[in-house]
N, C-alpha and C positions, 0 to 999 in steps of 0.2 A: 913511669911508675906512679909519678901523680895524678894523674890524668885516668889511671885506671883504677886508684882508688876511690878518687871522685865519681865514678861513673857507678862504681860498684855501691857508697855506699846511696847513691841517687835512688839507685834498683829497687837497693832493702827497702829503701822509705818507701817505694811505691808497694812492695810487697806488702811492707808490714802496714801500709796502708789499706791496701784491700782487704787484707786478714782482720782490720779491725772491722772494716767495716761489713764484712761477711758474718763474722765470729759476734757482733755485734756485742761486745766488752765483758761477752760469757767466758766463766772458766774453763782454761784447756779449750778445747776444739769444738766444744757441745755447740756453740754459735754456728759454728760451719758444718754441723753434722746435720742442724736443723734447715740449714737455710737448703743445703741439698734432698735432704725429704723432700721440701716446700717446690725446689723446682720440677723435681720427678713428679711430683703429683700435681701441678698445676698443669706441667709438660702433659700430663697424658689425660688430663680432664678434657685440655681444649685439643688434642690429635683428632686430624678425622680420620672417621674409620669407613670400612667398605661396606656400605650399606644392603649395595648389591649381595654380600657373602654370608650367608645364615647363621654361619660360624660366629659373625665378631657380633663381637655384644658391647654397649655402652659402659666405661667405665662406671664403678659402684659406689662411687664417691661420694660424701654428705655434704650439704651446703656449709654446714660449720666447719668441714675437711678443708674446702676448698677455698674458703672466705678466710680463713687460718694461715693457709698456705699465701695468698696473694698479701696480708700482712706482712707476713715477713719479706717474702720478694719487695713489697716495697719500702721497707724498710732499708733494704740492702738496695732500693735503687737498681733493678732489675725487670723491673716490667718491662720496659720498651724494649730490654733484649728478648724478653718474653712476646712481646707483641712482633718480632722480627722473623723471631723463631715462627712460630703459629703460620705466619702469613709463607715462609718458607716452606712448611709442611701442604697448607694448604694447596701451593703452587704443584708441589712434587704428585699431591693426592689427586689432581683435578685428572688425570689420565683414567681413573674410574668412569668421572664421567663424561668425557670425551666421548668413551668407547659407549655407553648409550646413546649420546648423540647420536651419532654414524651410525647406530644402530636404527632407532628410531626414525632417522632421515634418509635411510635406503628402503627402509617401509615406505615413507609417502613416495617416495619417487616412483617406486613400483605401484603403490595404489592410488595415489592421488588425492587421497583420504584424508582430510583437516583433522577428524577424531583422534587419528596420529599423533598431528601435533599438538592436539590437548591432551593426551595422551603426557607428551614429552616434557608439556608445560608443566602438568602436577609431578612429573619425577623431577622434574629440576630442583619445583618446589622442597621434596622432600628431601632433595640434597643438600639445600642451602638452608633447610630448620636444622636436619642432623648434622649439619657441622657447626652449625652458628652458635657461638657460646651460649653454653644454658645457665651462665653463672653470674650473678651481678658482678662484675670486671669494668663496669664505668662503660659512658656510652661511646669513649674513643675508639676502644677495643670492637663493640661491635660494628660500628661506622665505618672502621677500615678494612674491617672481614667482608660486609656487606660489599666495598667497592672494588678491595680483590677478587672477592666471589664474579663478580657481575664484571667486568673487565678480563677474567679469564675465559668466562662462558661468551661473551660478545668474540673476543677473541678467538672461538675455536666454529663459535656457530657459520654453517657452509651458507652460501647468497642464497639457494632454493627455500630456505627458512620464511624469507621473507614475505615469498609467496604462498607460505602456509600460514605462517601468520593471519596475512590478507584474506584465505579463503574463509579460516575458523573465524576471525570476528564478522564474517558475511555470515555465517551462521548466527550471530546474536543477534542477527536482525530480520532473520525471517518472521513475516506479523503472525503470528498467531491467529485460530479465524473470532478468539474472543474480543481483539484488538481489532484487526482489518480485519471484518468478514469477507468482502470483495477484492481485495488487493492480491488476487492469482499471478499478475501480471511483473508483481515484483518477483515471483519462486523461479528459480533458476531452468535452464534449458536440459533436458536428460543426457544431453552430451557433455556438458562443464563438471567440475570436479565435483563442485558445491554438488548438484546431481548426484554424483556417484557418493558422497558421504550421508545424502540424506537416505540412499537405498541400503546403506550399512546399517545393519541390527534397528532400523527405526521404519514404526509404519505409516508414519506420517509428517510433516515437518514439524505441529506442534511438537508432537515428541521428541523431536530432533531438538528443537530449541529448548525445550523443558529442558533436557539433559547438559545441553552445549553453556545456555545462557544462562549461568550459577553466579551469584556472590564469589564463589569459591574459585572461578576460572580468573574473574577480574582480578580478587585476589592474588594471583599470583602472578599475573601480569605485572600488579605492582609490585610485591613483594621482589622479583626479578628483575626491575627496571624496563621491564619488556615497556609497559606505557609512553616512558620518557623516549626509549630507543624508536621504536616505532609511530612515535606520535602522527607522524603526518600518513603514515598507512592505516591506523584506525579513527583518526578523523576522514581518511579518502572513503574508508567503508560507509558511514555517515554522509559524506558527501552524495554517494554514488546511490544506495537508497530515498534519499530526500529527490534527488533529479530523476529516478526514475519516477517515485512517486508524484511529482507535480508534473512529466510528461505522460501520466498516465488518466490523473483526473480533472487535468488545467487547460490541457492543450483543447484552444476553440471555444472552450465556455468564456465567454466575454458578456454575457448577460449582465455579473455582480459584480463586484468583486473576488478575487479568491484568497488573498491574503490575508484575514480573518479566519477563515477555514484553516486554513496552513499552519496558523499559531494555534491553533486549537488542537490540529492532531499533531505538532510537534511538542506540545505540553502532554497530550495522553501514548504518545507512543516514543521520540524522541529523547525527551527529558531522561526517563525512568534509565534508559541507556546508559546515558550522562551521566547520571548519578552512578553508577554502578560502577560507568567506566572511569570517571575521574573523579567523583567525589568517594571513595568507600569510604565506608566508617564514619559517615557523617550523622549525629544523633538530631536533626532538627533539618525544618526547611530553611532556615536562614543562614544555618550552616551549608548547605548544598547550594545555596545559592551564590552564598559568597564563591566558593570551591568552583561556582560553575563561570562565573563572570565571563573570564576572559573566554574561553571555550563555547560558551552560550552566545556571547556576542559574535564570535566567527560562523557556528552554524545557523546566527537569525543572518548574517550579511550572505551566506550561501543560498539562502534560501530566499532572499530578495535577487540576488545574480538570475539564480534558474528561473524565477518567474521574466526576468527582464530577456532573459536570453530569450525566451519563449514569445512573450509579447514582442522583441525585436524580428524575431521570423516572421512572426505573422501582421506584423502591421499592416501592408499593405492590403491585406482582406481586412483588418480589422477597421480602417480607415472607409474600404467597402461596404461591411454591414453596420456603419455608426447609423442613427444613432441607437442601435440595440445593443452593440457593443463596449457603450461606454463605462461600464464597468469596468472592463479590461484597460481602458485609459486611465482610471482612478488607480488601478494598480500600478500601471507603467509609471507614472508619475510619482507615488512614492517610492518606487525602488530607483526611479532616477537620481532623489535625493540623498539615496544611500549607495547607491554603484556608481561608478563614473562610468557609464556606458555612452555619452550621450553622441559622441562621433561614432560606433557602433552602428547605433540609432540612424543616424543622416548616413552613414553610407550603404547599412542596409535597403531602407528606404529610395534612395536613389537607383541603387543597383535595378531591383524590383520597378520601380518604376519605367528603366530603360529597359526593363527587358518585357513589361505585361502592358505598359501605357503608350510611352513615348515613340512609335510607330506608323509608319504608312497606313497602317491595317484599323487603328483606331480611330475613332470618328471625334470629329472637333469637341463634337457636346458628350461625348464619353471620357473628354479627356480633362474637358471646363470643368462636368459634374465632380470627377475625381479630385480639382484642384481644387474646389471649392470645399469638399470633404474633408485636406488634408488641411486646409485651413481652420475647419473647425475641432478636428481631433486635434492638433498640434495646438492650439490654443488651450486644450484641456490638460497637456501634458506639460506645456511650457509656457506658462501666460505671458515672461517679455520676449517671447516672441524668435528668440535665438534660431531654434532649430526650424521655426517653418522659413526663416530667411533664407536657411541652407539648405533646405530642401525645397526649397520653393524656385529658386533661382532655375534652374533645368527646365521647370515646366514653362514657365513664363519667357524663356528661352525661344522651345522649340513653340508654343502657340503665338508666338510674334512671327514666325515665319512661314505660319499656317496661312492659308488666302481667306481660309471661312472665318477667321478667328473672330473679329469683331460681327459680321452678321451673326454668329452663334449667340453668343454676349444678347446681342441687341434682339434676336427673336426671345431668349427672355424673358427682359426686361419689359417686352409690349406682350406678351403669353401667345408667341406664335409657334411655341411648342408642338407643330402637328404631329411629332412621331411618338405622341406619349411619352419621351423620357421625363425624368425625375427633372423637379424644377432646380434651379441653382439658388433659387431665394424661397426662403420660408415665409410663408404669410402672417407669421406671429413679429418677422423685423420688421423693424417701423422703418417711414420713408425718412431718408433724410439727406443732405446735400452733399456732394462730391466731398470727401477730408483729401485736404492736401498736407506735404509733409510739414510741421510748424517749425520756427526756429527755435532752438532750443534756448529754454531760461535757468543759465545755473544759478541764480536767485533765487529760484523756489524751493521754499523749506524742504518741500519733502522730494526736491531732486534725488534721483538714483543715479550713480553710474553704468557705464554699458555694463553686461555680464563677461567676465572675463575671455570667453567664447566668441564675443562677438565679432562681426567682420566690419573691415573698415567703412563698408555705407549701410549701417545694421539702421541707423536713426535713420536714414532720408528712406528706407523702405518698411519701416513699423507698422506691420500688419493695424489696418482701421475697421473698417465695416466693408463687405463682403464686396459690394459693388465698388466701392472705390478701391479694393484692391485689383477687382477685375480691369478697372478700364488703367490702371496705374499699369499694365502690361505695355502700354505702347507709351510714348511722351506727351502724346495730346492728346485732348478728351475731342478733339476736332474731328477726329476719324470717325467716333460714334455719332457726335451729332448727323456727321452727314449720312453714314450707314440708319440711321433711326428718320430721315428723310426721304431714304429709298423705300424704307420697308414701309414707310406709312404710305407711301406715296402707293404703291403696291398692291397694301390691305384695303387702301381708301378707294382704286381703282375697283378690284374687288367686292367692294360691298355693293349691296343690293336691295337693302333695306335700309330707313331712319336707324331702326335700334343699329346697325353693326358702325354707321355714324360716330351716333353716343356710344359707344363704345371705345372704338378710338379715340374721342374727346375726352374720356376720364383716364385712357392709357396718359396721353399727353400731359395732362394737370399734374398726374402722379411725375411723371417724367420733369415734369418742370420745378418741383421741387429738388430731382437728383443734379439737376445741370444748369438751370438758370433760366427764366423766363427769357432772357437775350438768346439763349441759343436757339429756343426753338419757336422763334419769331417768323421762319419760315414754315415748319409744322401750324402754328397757327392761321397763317395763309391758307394752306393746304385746305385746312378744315371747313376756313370760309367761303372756300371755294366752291364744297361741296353742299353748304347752306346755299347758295349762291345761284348754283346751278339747277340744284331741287327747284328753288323759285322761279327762274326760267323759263324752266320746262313748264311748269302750271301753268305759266303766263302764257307760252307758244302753244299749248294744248288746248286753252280758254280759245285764242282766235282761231286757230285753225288745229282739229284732234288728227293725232298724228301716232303712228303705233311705233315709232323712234323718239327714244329717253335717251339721248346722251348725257354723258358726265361732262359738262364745259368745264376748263381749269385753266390756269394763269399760266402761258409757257414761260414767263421769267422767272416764276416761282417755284415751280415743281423740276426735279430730277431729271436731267436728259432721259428721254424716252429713247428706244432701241427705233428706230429707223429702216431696218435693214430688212424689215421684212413687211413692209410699206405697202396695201396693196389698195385695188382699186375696184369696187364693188358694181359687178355688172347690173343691167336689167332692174326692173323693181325695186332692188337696193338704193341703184344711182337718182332714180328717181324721185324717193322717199329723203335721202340727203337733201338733193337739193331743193327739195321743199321746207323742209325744215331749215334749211340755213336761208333761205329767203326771210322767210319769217322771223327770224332771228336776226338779222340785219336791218327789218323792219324796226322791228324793239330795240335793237343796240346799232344804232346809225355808224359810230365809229369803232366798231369791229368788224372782223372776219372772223368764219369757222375753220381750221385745218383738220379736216375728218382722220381720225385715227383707228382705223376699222379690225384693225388686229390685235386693240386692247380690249375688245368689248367682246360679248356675247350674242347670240341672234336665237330666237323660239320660232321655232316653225314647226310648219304644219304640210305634211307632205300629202297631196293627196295623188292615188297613183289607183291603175285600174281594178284591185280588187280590194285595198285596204287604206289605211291613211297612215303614216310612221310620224310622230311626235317625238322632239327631240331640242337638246338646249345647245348649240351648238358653237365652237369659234368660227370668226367673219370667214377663215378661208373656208374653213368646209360645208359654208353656205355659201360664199360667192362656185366654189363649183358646181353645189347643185342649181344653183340657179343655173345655170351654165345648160345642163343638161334637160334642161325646161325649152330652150335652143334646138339642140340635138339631143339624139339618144347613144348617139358615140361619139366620147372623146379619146384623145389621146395626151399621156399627160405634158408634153410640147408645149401641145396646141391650148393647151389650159391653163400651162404657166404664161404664155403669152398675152393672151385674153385679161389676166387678174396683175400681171406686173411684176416686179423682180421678184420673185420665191425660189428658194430652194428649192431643188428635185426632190430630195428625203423627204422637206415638211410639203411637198406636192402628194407625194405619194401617202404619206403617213394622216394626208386628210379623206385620200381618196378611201384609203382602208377603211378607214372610221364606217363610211355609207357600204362598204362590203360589208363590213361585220354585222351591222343594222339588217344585210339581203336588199338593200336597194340596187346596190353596182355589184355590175360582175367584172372580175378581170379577165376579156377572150383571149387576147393576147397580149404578148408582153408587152407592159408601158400603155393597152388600150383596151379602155373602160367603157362597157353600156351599160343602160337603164334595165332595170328589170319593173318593168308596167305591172306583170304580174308575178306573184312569186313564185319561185322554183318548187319542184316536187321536192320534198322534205321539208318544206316552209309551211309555216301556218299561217294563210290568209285570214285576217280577220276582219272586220268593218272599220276598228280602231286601234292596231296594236302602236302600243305607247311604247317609245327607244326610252332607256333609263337617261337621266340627265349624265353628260357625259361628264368625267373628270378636269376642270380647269387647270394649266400650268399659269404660272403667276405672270403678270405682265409682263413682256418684255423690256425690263427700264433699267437702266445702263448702271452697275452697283458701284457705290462709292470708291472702289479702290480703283473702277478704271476709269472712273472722272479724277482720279487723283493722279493716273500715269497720265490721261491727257493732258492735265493741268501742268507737270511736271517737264514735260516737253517744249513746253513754251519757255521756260526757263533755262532751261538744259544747256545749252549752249555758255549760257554766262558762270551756271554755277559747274561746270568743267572747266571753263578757263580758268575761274579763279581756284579748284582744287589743284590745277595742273600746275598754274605757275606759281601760287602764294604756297602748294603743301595743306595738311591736315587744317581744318579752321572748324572751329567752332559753330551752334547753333546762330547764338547772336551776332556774330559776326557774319556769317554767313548773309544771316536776314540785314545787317548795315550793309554790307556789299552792294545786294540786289535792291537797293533804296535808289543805287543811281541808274538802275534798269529802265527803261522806258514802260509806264503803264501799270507800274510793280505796289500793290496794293494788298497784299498780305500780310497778316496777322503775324506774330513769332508763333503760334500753336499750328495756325493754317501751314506755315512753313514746314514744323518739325511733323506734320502730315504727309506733305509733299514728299521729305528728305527718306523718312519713314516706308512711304510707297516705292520709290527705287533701291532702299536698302533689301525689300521681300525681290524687289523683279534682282538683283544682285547687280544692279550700277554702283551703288553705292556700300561702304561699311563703315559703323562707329566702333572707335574704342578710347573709351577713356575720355568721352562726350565729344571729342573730335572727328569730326566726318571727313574722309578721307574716300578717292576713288577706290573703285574693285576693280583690282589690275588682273 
């Protein structure tokens, strides 16, 4: 009984508690008759009602009603049940508009139509003003109506929204032709939706966009949180117009620049977007600026991507048409600093490279020129050099195990470019000496460190000057000196006149700046030789005139000469030799001549019974016609016999020569006669003149296979010691063969030699260790 009096009168107090504080210390009840006025009429100021229903009409309540009533509620400490209430109604009330959803979203589904969903967007709007308190109630009240609102409708809207959404802001961005006059290419295809909303009630797209793209539309985007919710779908719309736009006017111009252009129509077409989409209501440009910061900064870093993505496809043409291209490189280069693209970059580049360059099918000086291009664009895009490291590695690769590799280089360097390709050297670099790798000084003030990118031997391979990158493909510059040996040796046989002399002699000077007066101490021989001989001959021609000019040269000095096709010049020839070498042993007591008849050239003079054939000819294909000065039928046997070892083919292939001429006829197979006079279809004439025929270059044995001879004589020691000591080194390799018998090589000469069996596949290095190839 105690226990229920205390409870009881606990009750009253809480009763007579809230009675005061309702009743608010007014006499009798009137407190609480007012405070329930107050809630009825607050209750039904903020009800929402069905807007959809023509019937309900907005309560009629005056602001002093309603500002009256919310005094008192909070006086009594009842808003927030108020604020409870409201957000309860609203819950119950949202099935109004539900059912226009569902309404409006089996519209688009059936039509496909975005105008639909702006359609849907301004009736939301006007669902979320007509319920949204019209009454000063503090900004809590509306803050949490707003997030109810917006968290009910998130909550009811079906996923095909999303892709309406997506279609109608494609519509804010069709250009108008005041804006883009030429931008056709961005309007959509007549099968896509975008298509079918711009053919609803609109005759054109401007029109379509005039209508679609309003204040009024962004408006309610934000007013509905539609912006926040969908952000990264109306940034994708942005996205997706800016990349079409720059693959519609960017793609292949590489003339200029085009990223100046870009910021220009992103400021007159872009911006205006921006502002509407994320800045509204903004009264100033400093205000929209700020508004736009972070959002502005995402669509200028998109817009540097798409150019890079772009410039990364086409590099390898754009590396093609430098240097007209290089504007395109001034681009690439600053969106490198703003995208991390740059392994992108190198492994596009590669890819392209092994699939357009790196090939059987490409020719060595197709593949030099290109490497030597990718040197100079990567140089503009990356000046330390990072990316041509990594892209460069593959080609230098596979042209080290090209055979032509160094003669390509080396025809070059002396301009024996015969097949018109583009040179590898610009005549504006200056000459200067081989750069080797330096050791580095981390002393120096303005030392850098590697680029965090770089690879572990990024310094011992730092792009220099074009030629020392080039011959930096093999490990010694030794391979070229002696390949620039052959070719001089070659050109020098070859020449015919003083001037083509000096000419080689200023190749050489130039040459001697890149490699060293030492190296090309035997070129210099070369040349003297050819001074040498010139005087010679004036001398042998003063005592006795002789219609034979040979070229005398030094056999220990010049290039092994080819042999193999050695021959022996009959008749008149033999005769004219050995007068001339008489005479020549006259003047030079302690020499001999070894006649070399199959580097040189022969002018003759055919004279035959009804015309004369004039013609500049090689020794074989005048040692046969002499031949048939003899007889008038040979056979080619009996012809190879007569001149000495020759090949059948280069037997035959001299024979044709005097057919094509209509001197020989072929009667039978393998057997040649004279034609005295010429055949019916032939024009006999007192004089006809044969064009000078085409020269093939002498036959002189090229550096890489005086390098496998060379290597042969060693072979035996540097297999023993791979086999039983294991992988060894350059240098060591070269101490090893120091106890060889005879062993007088260089360490460059060496890693030549090692070099030349690594292409035939005797040998492989990895990791500067030369090890056999099992």
């Amino acid at each position: 009984m105690a226990a229920s009096a205390a409870l009881r009168a606990q009750v009253a107090a809480k009763w007579q508690e809230s009675f005061n504080r309702l009743n608010r210390t007014e006499p009798g009840i009137s407190g609480l008759t007012n405070y329930s006025h107050a809630w009825n009429l607050a209750r039904e100021a903020l009800r929402p009602m069905d807007i959809s229903d023509p019937k309900a009409k907005p309560p009629g309540f005056s602001l002093e009603q309603v500002r009256h009533a919310c005094e008192v509620l909070n006086k009594c400490r009842r808003l927030p049940i108020l604020l409870e209430v409201f957000t309860a109604d609203v819950k119950e009330s949202f099935v109004w508009i539900n059912r226009e959803i569902d309404a409006y979203m089996a519209q688009y589904q059936e039509t496909n139509d975005p105008v639909v969903v702006s359609q849907l967007v301004l009736r939301l709007r006007q669902w979320y003003l007509a319920w949204k308190p019209k009454y000063p109630l503090g900004s809590h009240l509306t803050a949490s109506y707003t997030l109810n609102f917006q968290t009910h409708l998130f909550a009811h809207l079906p996923p095909e929204f999303a892709a309406g959404f997506k279609a109608l802001c494609d519509l804010t961005l069709i250009p108008s032709e005041s804006i883009l006059p030429a931008q056709h290419a961005f309007l959509p295809s007549t099968s896509s939706p975008l298509a079918t909303a711009m053919s609803t009630d609109m005759s054109s797209p401007s029109q379509l966009q005039t209508q679609i793209h309003t204040p009024t539309l962004f408006s309610a985007f934000d007013t509905l949180g539609l912006i926040d919710r969908y952000d990264s779908l109306l940034a994708s719309v942005g996205y997706t117009f800016i990349s079409a736009h720059i693959s519609s006017t960017c793609a292949r111009q590489w003339t200029k620049p085009v990223l100046p252009e870009l910021r220009k129509w992103m400021t007159d077409v872009i911006v205006p977007w921006l502002v509407v989409g994320y800045a509204p209501g903004c009264k100033s440009a400093e205000e929209a600026r700020g508004m736009l910061q972070g959002v502005g900064s995402r669509f200028d870093f998109w817009v540097n991507k798409c150019v890079c993505d772009l410039r990364t496809e086409e590099i390898f043409d754009i590396i093609i048409d430098y240097p007209e291209s290089a504007g395109a490189l001034e681009d690439l280069k600053e969106c490198l600093q703003r995208v991390d693209q740059r392994a992108a970059l190198v492994s596009a580049l590669r890819k392209a490279q092994r699939k357009r360059l790196l090939h059987p099918a490409a020719e060595t000086k197709v593949i030099l020129s290109q490497y030597v291009a990718t040197i100079r664009c990567l140089r503009i895009v990356d000046p330390p050099g990072v990316l041509l490291y990594k892209v460069a590695d593959p080609i230098r690769r596979y042209l080290r195990d090209r055979p032509d590799t160094i003669r390509a280089i080396v025809a070059n360097l002396v301009g024996d470019d015969d097949d018109g390709g583009e040179a590898l050297l610009d005549d504006s670099e200056p000459v200067q000496p081989l750069q080797t790798a330096e050791v580095e000084d981390y002393t120096e003030p303005n030392w850098e460190p590697e680029p965090i990118d770089a690879g572990r031997d990024f310094r011992l391979n730092k792009p220099s000057d074009i030629i020392s990158t080039l011959v930096s493909i093999y490990d010694s510059k030794d391979l070229f000196v002696k390949e620039l040996q052959v070719m001089l040796a070659q050109r020098l046989l070859g020449v015919r006149d003083e001037e083509g002399v000096e000419r080689e002699r200023r190749n050489i000077e130039i040459l001697k700046i890149r490699f060293g007066e030492a190296a090309l101490q035997v070129c210099e021989v070369m040349l003297r030789d050819m001074t040498d001989s010139k005087r010679i001959d004036q001398h042998v021609q003063t005592q006795k005139p002789s219609i034979v000019h040979p070229t005398i040269i030094s056999k220990q000095f010049w290039p092994s000469l080819d042999s193999s096709t050695d021959i022996v010049m009959p008749g008149q020839f033999q005769t004219l030799q050995e007068a001339y070498a008489k005479e020549f042993m006259t003047f030079k007591p302690d020499k001999r001549l070894k006649w070399l008849p199959h580097l040189g050239t022969v002018d003759l003079e055919l004279e035959l019974a009804d015309r004369v054939v004039v013609a500049t000819v090689p020794a074989l294909e005048a040692a046969f016609i002499e031949l048939f000065s003899e007889s008038a039928r040979w056979t080619v046997d009996d012809l190879r016999a007569r001149v000495g070892a020759v090949e059948r083919p280069a037997a035959l292939k001299a024979l044709l020569t005097w057919v094509d001429l209509g001197v020989l006829k072929e009667e039978n197979e393998g057997e040649f006669i004279l034609l005295e006079t010429a055949e019916e279809g032939g024009h006999a004439r007192s004089r006809p003149t044969a064009p000078v025929m085409a020269m093939e270059e002498p036959p002189i044995v090229s550096s890489q296979e005086q390098e496998m001879a060379q290597i042969q004589v060693y072979w035996k020691f540097i297999e023993g010691m791979l086999t039983n000591l294991g992988p060894m080194s350059l240098d060591r390799v070269h101490g090893m063969l120091k106890l060889a018998p005879d062993y007088d090589r260089t360490m460059d000469q060496l890693a030549g030699l090692l070099e030349a069996a690594r292409r035939e596949g005797m040998l492989v290095v990895r990791d500067g260790l030369w090890r056999l190839n099992k």
